[in-house]
C-alpha positions, 0 to 999 in steps of 0.5 A: 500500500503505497502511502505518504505522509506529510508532517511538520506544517503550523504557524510561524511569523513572517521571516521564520522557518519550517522544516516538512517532512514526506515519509514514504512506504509502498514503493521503491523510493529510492528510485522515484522523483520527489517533489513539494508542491503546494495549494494557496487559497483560491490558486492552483497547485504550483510545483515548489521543489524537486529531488530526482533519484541522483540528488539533483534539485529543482526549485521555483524561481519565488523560493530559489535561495529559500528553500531547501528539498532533500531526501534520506534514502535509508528514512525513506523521506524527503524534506523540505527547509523552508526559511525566511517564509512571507505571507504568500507562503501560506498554503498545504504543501503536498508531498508527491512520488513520480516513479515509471508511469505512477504518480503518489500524492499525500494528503498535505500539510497546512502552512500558515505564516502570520503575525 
């Protein structure tokens, strides 16, 4: 059963710092491309990082120098820095799986960031 399970989301002020994680089972993780993406109120989803099997990252150009993903192959998680949150950082961050022709999504994790 394939599951991900996103965590450490919640209020922060504006200027402050989060650190999600994705613990994944069901699946050969270690060869599946990783990503955050998240959901603002009224806007669509919008990719925010990805980690492919080799390390190789990705980002956003909003949350490039911001935010960090990264990955543990022995945890089977992958994590997401988020430093120096602004308001419009504000939404659920989803955890998303990509491996052959299957795509996994975990049911999110919401970030507020307010003072």
């Amino acid at each position: 059963q394939v599951q991900l399970v996103e965590s450490g989301g919640g209020l922060v002020q504006p200027g402050g710092s989060l650190r999600l994680s994705c613990a994944a089972s069901g699946f050969t993780f270690s060869s599946a491309v990783m990503s955050w993406y998240r959901r603002a109120p009224g806007k669509e989803r919008e990719l925010v990082a990805t980690i492919n099997p080799g390390g190789s990252t990705n980002y956003a150009d909003s949350m490039k120098g911001r935010f960090t993903i990264s990955r543990d192959n022995a945890k089977n998680t992958v994590y997401l820095q988020m430093n120096s949150l602004k308001p419009e950082d504000t939404a659920v961050y989803y955890c998303n799986a990509l491996r052959l022709l299957f795509a996994y999504w975990g049911q999110g994790t919401q970030v507020t960031v307010s003072s």
